[in-house]
py3Dmol code that shows the C-alpha trace and the ligand (Angstrom):
import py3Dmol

protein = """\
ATOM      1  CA  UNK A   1     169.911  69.431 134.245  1.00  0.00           C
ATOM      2  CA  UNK A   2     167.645  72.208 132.367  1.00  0.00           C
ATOM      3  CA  UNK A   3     164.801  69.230 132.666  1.00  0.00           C
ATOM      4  CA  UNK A   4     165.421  68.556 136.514  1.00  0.00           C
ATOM      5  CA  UNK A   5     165.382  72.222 137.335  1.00  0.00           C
ATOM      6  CA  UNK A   6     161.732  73.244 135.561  1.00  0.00           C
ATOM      7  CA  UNK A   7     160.327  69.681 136.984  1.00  0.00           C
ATOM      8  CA  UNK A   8     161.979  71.775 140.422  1.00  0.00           C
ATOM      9  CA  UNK A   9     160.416  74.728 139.683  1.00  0.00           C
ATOM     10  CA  UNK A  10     156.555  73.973 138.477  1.00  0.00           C
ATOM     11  CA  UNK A  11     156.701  71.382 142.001  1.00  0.00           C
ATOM     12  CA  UNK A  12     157.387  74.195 144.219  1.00  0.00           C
ATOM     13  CA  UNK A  13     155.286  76.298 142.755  1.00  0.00           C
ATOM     14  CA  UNK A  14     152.199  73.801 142.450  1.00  0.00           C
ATOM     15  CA  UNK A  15     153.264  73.925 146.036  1.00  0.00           C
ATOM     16  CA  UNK A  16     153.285  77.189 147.131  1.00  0.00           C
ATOM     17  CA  UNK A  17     149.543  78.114 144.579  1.00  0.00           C
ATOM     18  CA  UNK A  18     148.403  75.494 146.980  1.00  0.00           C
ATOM     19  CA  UNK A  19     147.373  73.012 143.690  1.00  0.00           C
ATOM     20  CA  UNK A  20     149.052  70.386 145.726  1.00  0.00           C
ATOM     21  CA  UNK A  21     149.075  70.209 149.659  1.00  0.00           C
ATOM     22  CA  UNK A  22     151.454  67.742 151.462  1.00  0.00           C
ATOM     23  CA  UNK A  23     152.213  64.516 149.734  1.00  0.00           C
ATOM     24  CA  UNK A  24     149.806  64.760 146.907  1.00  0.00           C
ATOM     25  CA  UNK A  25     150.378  65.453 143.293  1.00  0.00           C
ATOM     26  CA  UNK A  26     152.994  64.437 140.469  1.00  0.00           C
ATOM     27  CA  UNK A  27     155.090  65.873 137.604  1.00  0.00           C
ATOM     28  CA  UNK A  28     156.590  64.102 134.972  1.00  0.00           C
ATOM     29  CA  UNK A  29     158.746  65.094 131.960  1.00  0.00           C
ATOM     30  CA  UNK A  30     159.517  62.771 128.889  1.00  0.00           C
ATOM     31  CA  UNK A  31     162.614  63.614 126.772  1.00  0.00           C
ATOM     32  CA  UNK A  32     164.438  60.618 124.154  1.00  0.00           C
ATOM     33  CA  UNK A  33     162.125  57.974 125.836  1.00  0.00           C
ATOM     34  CA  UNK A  34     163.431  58.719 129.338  1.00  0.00           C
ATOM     35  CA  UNK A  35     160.727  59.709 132.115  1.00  0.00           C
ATOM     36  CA  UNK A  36     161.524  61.828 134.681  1.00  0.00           C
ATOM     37  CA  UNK A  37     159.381  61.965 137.272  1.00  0.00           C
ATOM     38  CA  UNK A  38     159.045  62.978 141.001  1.00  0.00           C
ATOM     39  CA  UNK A  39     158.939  60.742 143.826  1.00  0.00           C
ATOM     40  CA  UNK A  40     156.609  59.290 145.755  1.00  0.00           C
ATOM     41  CA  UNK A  41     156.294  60.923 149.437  1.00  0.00           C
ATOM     42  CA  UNK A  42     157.717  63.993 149.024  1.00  0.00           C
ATOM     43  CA  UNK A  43     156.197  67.289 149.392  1.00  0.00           C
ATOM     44  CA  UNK A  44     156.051  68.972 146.185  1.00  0.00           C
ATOM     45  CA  UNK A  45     157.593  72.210 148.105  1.00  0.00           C
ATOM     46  CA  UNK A  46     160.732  70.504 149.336  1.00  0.00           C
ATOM     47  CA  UNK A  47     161.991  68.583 146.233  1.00  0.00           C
ATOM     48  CA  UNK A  48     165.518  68.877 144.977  1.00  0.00           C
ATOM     49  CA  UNK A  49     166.692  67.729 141.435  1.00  0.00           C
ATOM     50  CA  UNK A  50     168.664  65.112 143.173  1.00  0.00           C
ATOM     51  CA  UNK A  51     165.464  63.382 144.163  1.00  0.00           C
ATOM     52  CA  UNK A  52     163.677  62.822 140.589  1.00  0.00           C
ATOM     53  CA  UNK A  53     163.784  59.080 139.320  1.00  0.00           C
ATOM     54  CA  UNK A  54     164.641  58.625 135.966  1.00  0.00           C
ATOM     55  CA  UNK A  55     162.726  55.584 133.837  1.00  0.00           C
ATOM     56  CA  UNK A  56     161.843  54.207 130.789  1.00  0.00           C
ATOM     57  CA  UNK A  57     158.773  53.784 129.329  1.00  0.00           C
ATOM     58  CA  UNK A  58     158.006  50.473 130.616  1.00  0.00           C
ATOM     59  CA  UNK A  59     158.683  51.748 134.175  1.00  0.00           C
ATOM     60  CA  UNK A  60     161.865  50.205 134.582  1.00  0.00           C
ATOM     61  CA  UNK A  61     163.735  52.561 136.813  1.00  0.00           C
ATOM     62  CA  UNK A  62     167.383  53.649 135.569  1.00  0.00           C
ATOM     63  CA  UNK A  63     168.115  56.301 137.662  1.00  0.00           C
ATOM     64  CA  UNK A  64     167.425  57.701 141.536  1.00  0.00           C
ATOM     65  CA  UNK A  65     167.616  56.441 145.022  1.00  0.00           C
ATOM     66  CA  UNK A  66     164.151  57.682 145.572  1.00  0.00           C
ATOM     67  CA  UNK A  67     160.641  55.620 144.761  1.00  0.00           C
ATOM     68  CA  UNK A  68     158.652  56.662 141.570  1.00  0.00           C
ATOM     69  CA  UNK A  69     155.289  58.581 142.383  1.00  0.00           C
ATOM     70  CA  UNK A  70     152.836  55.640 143.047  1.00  0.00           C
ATOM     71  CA  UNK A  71     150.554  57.188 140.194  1.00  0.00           C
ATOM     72  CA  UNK A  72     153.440  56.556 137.791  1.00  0.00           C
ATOM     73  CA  UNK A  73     151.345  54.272 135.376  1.00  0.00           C
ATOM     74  CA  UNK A  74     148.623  56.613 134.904  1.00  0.00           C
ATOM     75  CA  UNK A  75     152.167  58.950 133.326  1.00  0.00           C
ATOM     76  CA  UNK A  76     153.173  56.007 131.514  1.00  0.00           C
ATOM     77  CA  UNK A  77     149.749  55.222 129.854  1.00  0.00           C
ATOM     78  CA  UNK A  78     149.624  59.038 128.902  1.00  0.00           C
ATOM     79  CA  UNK A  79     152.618  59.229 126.884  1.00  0.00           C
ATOM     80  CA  UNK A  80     151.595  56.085 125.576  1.00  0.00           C
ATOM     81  CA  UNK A  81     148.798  57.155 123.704  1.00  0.00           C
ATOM     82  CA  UNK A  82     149.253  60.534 122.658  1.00  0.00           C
ATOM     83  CA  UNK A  83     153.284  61.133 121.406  1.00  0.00           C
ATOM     84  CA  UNK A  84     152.819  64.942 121.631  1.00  0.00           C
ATOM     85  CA  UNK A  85     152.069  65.110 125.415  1.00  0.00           C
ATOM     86  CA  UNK A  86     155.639  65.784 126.695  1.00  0.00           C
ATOM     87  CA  UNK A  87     154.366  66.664 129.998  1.00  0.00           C
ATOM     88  CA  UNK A  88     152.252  65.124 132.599  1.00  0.00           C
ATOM     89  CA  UNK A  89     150.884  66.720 135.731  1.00  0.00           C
ATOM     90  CA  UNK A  90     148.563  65.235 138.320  1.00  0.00           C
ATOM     91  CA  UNK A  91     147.190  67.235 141.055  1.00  0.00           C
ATOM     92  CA  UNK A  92     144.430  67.972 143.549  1.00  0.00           C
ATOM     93  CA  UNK A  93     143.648  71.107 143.362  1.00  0.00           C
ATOM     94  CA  UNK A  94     140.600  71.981 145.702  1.00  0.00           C
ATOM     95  CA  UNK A  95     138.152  73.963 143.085  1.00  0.00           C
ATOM     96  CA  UNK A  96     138.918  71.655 140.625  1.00  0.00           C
ATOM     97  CA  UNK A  97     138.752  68.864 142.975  1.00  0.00           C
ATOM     98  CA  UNK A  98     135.584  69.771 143.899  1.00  0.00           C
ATOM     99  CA  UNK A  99     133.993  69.564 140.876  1.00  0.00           C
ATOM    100  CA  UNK A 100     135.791  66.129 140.900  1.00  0.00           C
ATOM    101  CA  UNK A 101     134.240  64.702 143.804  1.00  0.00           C
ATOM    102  CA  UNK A 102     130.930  65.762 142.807  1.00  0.00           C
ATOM    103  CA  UNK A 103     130.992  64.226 139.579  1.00  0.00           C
ATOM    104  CA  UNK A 104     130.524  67.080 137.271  1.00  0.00           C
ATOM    105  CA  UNK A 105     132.424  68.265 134.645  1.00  0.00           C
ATOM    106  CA  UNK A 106     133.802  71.609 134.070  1.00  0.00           C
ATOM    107  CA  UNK A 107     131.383  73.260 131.709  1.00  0.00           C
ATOM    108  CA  UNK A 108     130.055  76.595 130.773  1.00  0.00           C
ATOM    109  CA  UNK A 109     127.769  78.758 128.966  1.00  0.00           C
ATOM    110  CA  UNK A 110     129.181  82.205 130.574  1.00  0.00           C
ATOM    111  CA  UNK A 111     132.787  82.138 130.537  1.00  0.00           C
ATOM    112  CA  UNK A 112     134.272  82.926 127.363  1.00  0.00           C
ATOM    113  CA  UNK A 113     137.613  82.210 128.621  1.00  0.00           C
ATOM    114  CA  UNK A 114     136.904  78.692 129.509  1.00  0.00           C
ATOM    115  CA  UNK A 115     134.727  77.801 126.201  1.00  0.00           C
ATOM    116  CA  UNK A 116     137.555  78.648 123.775  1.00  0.00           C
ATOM    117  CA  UNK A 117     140.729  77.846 125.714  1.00  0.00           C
ATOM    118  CA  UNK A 118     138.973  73.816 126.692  1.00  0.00           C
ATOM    119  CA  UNK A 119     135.494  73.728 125.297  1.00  0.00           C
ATOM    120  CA  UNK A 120     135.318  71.773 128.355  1.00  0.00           C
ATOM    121  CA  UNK A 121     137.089  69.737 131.218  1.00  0.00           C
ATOM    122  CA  UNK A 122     135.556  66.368 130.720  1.00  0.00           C
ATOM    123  CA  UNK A 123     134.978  63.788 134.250  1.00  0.00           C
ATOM    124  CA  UNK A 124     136.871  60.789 133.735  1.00  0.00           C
ATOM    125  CA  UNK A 125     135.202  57.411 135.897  1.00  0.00           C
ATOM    126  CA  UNK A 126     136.356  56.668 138.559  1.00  0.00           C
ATOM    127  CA  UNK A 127     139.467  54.492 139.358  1.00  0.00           C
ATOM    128  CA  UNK A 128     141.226  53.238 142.660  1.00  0.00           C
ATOM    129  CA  UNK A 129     144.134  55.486 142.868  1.00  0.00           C
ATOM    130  CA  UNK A 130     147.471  53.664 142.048  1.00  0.00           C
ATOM    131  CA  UNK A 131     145.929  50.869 140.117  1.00  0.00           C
ATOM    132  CA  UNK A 132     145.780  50.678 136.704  1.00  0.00           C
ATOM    133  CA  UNK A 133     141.820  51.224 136.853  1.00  0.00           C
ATOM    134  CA  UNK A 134     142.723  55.005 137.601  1.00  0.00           C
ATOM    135  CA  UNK A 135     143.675  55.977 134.255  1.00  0.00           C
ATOM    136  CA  UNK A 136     141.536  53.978 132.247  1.00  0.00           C
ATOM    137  CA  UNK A 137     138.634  56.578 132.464  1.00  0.00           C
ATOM    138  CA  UNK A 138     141.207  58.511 131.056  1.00  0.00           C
ATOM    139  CA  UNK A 139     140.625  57.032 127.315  1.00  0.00           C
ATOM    140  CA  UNK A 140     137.835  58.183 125.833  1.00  0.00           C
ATOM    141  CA  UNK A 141     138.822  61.889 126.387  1.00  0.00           C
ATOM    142  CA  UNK A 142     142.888  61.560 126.480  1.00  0.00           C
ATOM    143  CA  UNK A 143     142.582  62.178 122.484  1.00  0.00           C
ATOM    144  CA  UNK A 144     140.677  65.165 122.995  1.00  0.00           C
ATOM    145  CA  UNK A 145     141.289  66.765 126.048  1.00  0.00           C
ATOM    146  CA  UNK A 146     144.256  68.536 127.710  1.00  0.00           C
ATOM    147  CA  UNK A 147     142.775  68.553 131.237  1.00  0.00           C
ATOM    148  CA  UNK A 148     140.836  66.194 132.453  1.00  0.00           C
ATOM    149  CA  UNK A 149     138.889  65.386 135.885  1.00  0.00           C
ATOM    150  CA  UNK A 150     139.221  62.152 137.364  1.00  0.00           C
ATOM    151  CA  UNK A 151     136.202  61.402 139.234  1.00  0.00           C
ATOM    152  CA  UNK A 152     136.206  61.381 143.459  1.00  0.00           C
ATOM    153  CA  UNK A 153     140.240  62.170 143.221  1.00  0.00           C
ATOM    154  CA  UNK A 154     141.608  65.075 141.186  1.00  0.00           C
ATOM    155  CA  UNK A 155     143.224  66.582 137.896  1.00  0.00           C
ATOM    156  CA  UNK A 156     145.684  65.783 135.403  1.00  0.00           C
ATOM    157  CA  UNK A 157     147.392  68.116 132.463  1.00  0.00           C
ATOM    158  CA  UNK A 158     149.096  67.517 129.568  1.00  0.00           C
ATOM    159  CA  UNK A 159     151.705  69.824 128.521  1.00  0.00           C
ATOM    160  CA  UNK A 160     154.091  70.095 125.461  1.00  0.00           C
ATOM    161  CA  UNK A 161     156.613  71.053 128.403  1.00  0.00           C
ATOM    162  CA  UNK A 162     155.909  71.066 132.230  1.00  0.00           C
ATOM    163  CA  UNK A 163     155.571  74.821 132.198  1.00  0.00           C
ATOM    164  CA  UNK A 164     152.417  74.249 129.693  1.00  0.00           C
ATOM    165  CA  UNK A 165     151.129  71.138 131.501  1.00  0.00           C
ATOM    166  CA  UNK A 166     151.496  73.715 135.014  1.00  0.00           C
ATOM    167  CA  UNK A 167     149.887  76.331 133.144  1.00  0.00           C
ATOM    168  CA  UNK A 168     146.825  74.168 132.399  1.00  0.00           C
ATOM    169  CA  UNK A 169     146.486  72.865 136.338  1.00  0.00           C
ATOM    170  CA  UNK A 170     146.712  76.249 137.336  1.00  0.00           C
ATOM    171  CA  UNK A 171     144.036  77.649 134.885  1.00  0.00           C
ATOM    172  CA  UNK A 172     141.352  74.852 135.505  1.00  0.00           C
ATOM    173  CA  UNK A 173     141.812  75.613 138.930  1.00  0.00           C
ATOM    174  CA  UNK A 174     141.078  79.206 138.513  1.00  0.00           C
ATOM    175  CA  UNK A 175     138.249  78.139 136.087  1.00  0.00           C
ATOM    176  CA  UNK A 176     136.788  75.873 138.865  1.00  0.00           C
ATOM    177  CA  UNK A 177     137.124  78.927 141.813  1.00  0.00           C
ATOM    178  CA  UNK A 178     135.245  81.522 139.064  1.00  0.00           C
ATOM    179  CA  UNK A 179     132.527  78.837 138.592  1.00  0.00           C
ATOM    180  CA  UNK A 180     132.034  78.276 141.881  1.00  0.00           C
ATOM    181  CA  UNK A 181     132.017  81.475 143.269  1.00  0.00           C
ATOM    182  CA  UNK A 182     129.485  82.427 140.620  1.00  0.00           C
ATOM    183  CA  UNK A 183     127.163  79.547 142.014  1.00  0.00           C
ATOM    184  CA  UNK A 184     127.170  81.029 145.180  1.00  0.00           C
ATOM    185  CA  UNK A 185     125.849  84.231 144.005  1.00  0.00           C
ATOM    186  CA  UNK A 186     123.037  82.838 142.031  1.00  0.00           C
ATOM    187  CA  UNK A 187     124.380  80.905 139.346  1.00  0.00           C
ATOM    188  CA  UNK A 188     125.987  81.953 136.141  1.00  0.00           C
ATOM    189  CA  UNK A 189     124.583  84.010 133.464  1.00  0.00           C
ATOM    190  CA  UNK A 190     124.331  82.416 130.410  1.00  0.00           C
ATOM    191  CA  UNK A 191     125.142  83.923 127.024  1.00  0.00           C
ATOM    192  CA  UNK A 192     122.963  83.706 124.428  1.00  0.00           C
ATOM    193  CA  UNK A 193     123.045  81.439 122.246  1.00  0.00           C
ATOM    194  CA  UNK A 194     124.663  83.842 118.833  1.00  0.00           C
ATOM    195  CA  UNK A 195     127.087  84.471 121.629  1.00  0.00           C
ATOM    196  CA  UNK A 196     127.977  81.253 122.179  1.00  0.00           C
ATOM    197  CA  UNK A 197     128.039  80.133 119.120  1.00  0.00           C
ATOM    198  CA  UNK A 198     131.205  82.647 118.597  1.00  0.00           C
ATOM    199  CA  UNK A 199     132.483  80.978 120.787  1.00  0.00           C
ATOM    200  CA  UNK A 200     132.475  77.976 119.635  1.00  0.00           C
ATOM    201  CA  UNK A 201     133.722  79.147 116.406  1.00  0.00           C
ATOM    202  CA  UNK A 202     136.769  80.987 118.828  1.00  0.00           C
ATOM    203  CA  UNK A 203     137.322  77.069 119.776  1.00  0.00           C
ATOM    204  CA  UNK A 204     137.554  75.452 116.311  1.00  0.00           C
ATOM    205  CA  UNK A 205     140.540  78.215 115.519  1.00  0.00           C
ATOM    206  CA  UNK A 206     142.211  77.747 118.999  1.00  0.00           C
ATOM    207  CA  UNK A 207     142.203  74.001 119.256  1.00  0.00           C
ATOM    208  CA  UNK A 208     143.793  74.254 115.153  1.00  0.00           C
ATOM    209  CA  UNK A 209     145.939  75.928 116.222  1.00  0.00           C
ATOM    210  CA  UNK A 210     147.050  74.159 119.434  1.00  0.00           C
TER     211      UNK A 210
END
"""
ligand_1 = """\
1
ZN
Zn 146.058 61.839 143.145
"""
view = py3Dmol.view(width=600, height=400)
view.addModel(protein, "pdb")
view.setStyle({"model": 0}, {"cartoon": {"style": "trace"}})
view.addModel(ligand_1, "xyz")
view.setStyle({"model": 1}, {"stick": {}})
view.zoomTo()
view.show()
């Protein structure tokens, strides 16, 4: 129950921070090989724990009345290749998105926040959503990367629970509003580069210890 009720919980709240409007977006949780995961349709505001669809890992469904979110395989491929992602979100967040659909990844040379907590959110290519093309961009940076941008469609997080994968959505989102705002007053102001390169030095330690 404890799993069903945070996969509850981060879905209405991805809801309600507007990170995912309507029908879009997906959680998923992975405990003893089982995937839980929310289903496809259904507004991320208006779930109940009832309607989560329990699988295994080769998306054989072993529990729920419900359809499994149609981006289920990008999940599967996730957990697939990295054991310590216990978390998968999926979400279009519109700053984020942004930077998405215009093909550019989230980088920075002014935000200290952003260089030592991700170094950077890479842009995965492009794949038709719900094939198995979508995720594929996905693996040169899965290793690497906690957040990652799929191009012309969104963002997915990794978490070592879905509070941590939420946590990630919701910061790149913020990330992606600061950078953009900034834009529209001129650009950003770029450290120099002795600055920067404490940073980077900030990011070695955080990512060793992550
Ligand atoms: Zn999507």
């Amino acid at each position: 129950m404890k799993i069903r009720n945070s996969i509850m919980e981060v879905s209405r709240l991805l809801y309600s921070k507007n990170l995912a409007t309507a029908f879009e977006g997906n959680i998923s949780v992975i405990e003893d090989d089982k995937i839980y995961i929310t289903p496809n349709g259904i507004c991320k505001g208006f779930i109940t724990s009832d309607m989560l669809v329990v699988m295994d890992l080769k998306g054989n469904v072993l529990e729920g009345d419900y359809k499994p979110s149609s981006e289920v395989r990008m999940h599967l491929a996730a957990y697939k290749s990295r054991p310590d992602i216990k978390s998968v979100i999926h979400a279009h967040p519109p700053y984020a998105t942004a930077f998405a659909v215009a093909n550019k990844p989230i980088e920075t040379k002014a935000y200290p926040e952003m260089i030592i907590l991700y170094g950077k959110i890479p842009l995965a290519a492009y794949g038709t959503p719900s094939t198995d093309e979508i995720y594929r961009g996905m693996d040169q940076y899965i290793k690497e990367y906690d957040i990652i941008l799929l191009a012309n469609h969104g963002v997915i997080a990794f978490g070592s629970d879905v509070y941590d994968a939420f946590f990630k959505m919701e910061s790149a989102e913020g990330i992606a509003k600061v950078l953009t705002l900034a834009e529209r007053l001129g650009g950003e102001k770029e450290l120099p580069q002795n600055k920067l390169d404490e940073l980077y030095e900030l990011r070695k330690k955080h990512k060793a210890k992550a």
